[in-house]
C-alpha positions as CSV (number, residue, x, y, z in Angstrom):
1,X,-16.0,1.4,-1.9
2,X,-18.0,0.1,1.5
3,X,-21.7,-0.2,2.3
4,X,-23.4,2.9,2.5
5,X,-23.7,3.7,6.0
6,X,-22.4,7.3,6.9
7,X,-20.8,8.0,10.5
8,X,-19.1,9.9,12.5
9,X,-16.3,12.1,11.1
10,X,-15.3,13.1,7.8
11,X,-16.9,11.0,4.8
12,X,-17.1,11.4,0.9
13,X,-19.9,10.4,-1.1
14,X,-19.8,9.7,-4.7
15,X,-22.7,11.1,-7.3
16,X,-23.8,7.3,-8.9
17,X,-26.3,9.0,-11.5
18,X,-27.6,5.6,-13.5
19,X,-28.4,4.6,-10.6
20,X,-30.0,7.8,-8.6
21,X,-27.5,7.4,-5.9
22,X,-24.7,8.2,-4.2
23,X,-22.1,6.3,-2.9
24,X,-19.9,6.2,0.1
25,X,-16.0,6.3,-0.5
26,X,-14.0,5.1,2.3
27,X,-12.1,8.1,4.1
28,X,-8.6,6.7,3.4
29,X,-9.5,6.0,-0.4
30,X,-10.3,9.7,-0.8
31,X,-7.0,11.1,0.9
32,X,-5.3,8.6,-1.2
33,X,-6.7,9.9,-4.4
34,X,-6.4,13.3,-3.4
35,X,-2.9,12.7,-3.1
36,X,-3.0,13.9,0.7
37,X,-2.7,10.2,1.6
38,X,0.3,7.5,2.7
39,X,0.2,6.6,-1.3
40,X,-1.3,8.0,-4.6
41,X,-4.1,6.0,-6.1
42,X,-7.4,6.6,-8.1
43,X,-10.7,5.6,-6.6
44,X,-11.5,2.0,-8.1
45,X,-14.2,1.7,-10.6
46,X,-14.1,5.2,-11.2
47,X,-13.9,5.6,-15.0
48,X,-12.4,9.1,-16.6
49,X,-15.1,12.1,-17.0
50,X,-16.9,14.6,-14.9
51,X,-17.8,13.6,-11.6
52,X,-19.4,14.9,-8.4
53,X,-18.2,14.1,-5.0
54,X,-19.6,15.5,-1.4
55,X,-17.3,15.5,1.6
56,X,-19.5,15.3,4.6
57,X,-18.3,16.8,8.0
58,X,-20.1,14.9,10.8
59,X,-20.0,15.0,14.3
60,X,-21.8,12.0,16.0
61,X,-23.5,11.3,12.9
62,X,-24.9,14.8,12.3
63,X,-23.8,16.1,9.4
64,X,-22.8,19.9,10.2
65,X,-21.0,20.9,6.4
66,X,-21.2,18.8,2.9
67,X,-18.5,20.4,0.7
68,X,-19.1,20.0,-3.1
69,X,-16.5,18.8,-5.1
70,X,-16.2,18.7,-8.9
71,X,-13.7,17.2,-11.3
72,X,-11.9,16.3,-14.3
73,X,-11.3,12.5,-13.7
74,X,-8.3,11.5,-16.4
75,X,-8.1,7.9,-18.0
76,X,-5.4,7.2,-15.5
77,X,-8.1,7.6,-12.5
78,X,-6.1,11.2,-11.4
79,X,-7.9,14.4,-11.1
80,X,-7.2,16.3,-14.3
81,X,-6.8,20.0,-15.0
82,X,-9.6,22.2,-14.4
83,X,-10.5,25.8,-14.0
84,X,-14.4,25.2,-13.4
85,X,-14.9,28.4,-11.2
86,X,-11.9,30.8,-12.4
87,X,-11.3,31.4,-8.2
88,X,-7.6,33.0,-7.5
89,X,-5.4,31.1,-5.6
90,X,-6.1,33.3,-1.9
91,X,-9.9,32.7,-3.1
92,X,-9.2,28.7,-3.1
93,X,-7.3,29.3,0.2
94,X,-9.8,30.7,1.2
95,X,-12.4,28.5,0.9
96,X,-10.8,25.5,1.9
97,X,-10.3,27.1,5.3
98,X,-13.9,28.2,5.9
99,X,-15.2,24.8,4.7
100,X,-14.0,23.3,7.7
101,X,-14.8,26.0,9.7
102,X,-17.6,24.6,12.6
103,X,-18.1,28.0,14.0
104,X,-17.7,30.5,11.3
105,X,-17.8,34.3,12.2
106,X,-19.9,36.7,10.7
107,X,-17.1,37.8,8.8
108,X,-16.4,34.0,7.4
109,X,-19.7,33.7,6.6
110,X,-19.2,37.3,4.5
111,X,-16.1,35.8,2.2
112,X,-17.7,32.1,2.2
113,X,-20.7,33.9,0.7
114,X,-18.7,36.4,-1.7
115,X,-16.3,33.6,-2.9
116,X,-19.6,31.5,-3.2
117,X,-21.3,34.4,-5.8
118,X,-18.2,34.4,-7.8
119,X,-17.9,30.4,-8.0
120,X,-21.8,30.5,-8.7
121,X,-23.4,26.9,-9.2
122,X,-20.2,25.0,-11.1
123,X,-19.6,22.8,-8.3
124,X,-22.8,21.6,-7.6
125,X,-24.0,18.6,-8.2
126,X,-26.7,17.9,-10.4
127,X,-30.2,19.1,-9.0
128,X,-31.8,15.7,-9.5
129,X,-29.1,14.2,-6.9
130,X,-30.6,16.7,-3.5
131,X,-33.4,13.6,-2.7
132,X,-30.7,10.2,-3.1
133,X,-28.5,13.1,-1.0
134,X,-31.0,13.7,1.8
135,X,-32.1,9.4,1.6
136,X,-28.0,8.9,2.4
137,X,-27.5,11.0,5.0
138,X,-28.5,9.2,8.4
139,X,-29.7,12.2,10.6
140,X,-31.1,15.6,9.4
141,X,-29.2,18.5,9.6
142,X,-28.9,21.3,12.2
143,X,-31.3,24.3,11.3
144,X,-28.5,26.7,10.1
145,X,-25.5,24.6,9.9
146,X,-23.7,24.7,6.7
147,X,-25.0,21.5,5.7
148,X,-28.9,22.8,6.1
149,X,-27.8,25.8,3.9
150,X,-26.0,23.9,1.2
151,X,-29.1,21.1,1.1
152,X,-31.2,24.2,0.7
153,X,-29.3,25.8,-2.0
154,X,-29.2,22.6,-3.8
155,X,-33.3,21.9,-3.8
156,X,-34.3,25.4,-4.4
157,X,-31.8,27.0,-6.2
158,X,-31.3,29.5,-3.2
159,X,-28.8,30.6,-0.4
């Protein structure tokens, strides 16, 4: 883990909530433990359970998409089995395509917003998290950008 200070690309931020916080995970950490990485290796100080992460797209320190990200941490520090949203596996890819959209279509907002109903609320994180979110996050983001919708979802329970 490395101080708290959110920049420019792609960061990951880790739901701390004993301590009303989030904390940043450093870039090559996350690939690691993603397995997407030069080497496999759980985050450090991670400890097994439910845990919520937020990747945040940014561009010049903007954040312009914060992806939600849920999972089954095993004793071992690897992501576990899960099925938290039921999504088929063209739904999954999907979704990890238009999450990194930065211009989506009117039709990739259309299936982003149908694969979004079906997955519902199971990879948010915890309500109580939106203000140590928005306290994190260094600039405000765009009016309309993903990240504005998903912050918005998150505080009132909307889309």
């Amino acid at each position: 883990m490395v101080d708290n200070t959110i920049e420019d690309g792609n960061q990951v931020l880790h739901w701390m909530p004993d301590e009303d916080r989030w904390e940043l995970i450093r870039w090559a950490d996350w690939m690691n433990f993603m397995q997407l990485g030069d080497r496999k290796a759980p985050l450090k100080g991670i400890a097994s359970g439910i845990h919520y992460f937020i990747v945040c797209i940014n561009d010049d320190g903007v954040p312009f998409n914060l992806i939600a990200h849920k999972y089954l941490i095993e004793r071992d520090g690897s992501i576990g089995r899960d099925n938290f949203a039921g999504l088929t596996k063209q739904e999954r890819e999907d979704y990890g395509r238009l999450m990194v959209t930065s211009k989506p279509t009117a039709e990739d907002d259309r299936r982003l917003d149908e694969i979004r109903k079906k997955m519902g609320k199971v990879y948010d994180p915890p309500r109580q998290s939106v203000y140590a979110l928005m306290r994190i996050l260094p600039k405000r983001p765009p009016e309309g950008s993903l990240a504005e919708r998903f912050l918005r979802h998150l505080h009132c329970g909307v889309d």
